[in-house]
MDAnalysis code that builds the backbone (N, CA, C; Angstrom):
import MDAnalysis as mda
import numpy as np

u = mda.Universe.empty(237, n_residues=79, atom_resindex=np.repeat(np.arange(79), 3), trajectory=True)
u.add_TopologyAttr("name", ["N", "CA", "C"] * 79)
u.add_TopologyAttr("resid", np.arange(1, 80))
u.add_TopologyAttr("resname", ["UNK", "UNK", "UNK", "UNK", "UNK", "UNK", "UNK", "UNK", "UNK", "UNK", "UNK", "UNK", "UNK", "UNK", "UNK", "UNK", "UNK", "UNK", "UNK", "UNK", "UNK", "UNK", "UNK", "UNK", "UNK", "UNK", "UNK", "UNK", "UNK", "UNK", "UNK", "UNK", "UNK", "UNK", "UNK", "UNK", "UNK", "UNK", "UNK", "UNK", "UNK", "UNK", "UNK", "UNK", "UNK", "UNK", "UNK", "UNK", "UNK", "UNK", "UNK", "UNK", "UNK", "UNK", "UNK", "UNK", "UNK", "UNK", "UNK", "UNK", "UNK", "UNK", "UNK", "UNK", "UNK", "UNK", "UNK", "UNK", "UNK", "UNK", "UNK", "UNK", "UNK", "UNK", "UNK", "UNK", "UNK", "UNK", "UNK"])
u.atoms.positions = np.array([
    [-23.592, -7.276, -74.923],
    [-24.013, -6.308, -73.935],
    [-25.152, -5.462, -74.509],
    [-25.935, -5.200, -73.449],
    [-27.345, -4.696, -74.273],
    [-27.372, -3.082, -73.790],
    [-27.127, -1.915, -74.597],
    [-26.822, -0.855, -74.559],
    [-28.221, -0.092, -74.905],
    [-29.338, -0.466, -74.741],
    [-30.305, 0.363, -74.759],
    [-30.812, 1.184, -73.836],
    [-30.579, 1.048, -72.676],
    [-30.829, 2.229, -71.668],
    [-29.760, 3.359, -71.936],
    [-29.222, 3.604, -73.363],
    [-28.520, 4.532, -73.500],
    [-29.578, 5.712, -74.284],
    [-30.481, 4.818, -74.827],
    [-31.576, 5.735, -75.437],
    [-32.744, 5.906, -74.692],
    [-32.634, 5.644, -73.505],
    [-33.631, 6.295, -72.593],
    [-33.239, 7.829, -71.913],
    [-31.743, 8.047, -72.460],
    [-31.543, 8.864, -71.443],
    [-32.157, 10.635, -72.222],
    [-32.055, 11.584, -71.355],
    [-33.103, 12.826, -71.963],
    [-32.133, 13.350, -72.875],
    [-30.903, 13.382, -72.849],
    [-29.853, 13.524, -73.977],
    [-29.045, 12.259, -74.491],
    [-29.152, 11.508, -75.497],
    [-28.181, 10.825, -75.407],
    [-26.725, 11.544, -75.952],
    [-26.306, 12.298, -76.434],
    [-25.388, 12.460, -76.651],
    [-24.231, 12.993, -75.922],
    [-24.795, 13.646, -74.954],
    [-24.001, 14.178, -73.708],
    [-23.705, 12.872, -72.905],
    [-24.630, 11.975, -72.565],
    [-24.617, 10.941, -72.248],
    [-23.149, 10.012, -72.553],
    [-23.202, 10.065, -73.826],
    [-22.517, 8.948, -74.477],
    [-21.062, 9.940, -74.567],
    [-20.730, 11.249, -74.050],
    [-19.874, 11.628, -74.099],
    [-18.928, 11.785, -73.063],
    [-19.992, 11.719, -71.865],
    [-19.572, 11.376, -70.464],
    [-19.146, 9.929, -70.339],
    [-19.917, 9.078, -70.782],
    [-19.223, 7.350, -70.873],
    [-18.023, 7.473, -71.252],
    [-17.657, 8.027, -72.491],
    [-16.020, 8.242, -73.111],
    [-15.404, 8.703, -72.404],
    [-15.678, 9.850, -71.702],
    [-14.452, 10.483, -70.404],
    [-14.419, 9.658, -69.505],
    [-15.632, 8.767, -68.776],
    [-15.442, 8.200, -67.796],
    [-14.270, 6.620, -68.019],
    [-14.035, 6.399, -69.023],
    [-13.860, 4.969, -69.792],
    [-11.892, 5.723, -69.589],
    [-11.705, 7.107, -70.480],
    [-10.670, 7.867, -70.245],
    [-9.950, 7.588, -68.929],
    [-10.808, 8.153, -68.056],
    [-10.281, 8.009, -66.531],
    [-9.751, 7.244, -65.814],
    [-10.767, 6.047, -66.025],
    [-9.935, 4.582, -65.530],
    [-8.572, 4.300, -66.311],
    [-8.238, 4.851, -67.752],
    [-7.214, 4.464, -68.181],
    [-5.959, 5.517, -67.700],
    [-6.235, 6.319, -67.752],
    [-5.430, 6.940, -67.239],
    [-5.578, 8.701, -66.919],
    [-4.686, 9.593, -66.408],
    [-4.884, 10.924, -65.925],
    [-5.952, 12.033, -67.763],
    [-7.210, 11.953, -67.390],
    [-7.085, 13.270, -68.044],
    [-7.771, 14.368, -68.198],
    [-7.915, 15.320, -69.081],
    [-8.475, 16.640, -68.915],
    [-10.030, 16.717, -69.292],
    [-10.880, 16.443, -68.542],
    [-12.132, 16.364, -68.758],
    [-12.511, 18.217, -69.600],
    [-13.010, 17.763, -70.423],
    [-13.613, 19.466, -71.650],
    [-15.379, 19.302, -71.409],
    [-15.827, 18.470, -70.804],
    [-17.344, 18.509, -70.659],
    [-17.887, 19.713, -70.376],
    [-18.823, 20.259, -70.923],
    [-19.614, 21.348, -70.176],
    [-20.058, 20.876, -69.105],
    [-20.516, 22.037, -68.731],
    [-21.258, 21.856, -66.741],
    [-22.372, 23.059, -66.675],
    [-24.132, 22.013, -66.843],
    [-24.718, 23.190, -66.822],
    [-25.299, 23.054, -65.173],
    [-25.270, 24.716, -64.915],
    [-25.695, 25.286, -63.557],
    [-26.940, 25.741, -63.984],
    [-28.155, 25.154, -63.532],
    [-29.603, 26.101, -63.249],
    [-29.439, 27.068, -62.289],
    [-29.646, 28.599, -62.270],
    [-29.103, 29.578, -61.219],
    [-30.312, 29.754, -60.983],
    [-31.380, 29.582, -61.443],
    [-32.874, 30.010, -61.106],
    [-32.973, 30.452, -59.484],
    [-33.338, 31.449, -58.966],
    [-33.705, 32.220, -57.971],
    [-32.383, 31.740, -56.833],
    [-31.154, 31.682, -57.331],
    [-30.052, 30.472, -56.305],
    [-29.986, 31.576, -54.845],
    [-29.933, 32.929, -55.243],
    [-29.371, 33.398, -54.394],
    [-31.063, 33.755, -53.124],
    [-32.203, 33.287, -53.479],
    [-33.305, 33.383, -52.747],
    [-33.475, 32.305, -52.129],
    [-32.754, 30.858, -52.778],
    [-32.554, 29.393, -52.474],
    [-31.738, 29.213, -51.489],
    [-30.512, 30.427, -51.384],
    [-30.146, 30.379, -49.699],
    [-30.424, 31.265, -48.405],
    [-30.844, 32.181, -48.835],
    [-32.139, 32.775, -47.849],
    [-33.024, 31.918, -47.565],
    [-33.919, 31.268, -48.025],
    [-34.961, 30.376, -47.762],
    [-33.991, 29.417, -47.045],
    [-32.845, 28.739, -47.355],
    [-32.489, 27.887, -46.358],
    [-32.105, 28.266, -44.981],
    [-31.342, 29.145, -45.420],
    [-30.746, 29.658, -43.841],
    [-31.590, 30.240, -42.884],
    [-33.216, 31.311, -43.290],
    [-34.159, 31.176, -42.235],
    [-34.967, 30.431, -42.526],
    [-34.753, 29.160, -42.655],
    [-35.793, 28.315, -43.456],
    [-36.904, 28.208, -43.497],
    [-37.536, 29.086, -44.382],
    [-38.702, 29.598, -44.370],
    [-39.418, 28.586, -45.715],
    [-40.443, 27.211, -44.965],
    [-40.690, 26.942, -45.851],
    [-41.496, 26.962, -47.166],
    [-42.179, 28.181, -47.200],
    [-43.011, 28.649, -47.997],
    [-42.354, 29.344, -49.248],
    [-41.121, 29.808, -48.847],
    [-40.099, 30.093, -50.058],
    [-39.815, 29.300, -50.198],
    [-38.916, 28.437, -49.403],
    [-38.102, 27.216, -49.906],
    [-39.652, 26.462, -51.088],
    [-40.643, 26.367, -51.203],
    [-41.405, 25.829, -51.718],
    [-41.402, 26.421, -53.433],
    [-41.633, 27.980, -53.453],
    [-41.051, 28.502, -54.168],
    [-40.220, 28.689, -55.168],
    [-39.218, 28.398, -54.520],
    [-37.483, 28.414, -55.355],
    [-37.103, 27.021, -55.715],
    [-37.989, 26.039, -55.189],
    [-37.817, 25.007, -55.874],
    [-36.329, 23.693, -54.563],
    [-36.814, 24.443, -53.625],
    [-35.927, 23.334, -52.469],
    [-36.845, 22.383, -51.651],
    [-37.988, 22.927, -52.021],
    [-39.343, 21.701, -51.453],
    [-40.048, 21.540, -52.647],
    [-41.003, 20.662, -52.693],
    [-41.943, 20.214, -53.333],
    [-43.392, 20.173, -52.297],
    [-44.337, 20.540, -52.875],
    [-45.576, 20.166, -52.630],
    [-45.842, 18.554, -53.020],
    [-45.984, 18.916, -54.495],
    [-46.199, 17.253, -54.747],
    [-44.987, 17.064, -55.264],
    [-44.978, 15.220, -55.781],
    [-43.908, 14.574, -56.395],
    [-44.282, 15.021, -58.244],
    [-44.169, 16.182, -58.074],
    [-43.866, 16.010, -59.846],
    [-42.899, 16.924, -60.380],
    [-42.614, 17.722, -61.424],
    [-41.379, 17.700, -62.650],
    [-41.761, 19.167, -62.366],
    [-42.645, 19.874, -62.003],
    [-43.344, 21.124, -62.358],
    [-42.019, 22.213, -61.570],
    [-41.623, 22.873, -62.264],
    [-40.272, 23.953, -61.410],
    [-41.031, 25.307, -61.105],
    [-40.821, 25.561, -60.242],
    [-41.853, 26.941, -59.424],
    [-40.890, 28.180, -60.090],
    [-41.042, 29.388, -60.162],
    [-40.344, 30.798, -60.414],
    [-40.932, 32.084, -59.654],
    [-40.904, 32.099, -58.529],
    [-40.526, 33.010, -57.369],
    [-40.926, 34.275, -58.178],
    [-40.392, 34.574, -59.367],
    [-40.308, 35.826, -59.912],
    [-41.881, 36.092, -61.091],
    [-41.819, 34.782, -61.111],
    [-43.141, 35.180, -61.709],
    [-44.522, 35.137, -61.056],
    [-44.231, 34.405, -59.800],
    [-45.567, 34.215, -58.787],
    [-46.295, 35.692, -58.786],
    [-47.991, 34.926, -58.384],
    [-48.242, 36.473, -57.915],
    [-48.571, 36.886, -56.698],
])
């Protein structure tokens, strides 16, 4: 089995730690200890912008994109 798309991933080690819990699971009941990271970046402006969906924030806070790329917007630092 060829296990190299394990080193493509942006962490492998979290990676390869989630495989072990997931491998866990199928065997039987158990207590997943994984961290869980939350980006909170502008969250609570991320549902204002949805609910009057205003898309010029939503653009903003990072729930639209202009273009297709990686670039994360910050509301708080705009000017």
């Amino acid at each position: 089995m060829d296990f190299n798309f394990i080193k493509k991933g942006e962490n492998t080690w979290s990676f390869i730690s989630f495989c072990l819990v997931l491998k866990q699971l199928k065997i039987s009941s158990y207590e997943v200890k994984l961290p869980v990271y939350i980006v909170a970046r502008c969250n609570g402006i991320q549902h204002i912008a949805a609910m009057i969906k205003d898309l010029d924030i939503a653009k903003n806070v990072n729930l639209l994109s202009e273009i297709e790329s990686d670039k994360v917007s910050d509301v708080y630092t705009k000017k």
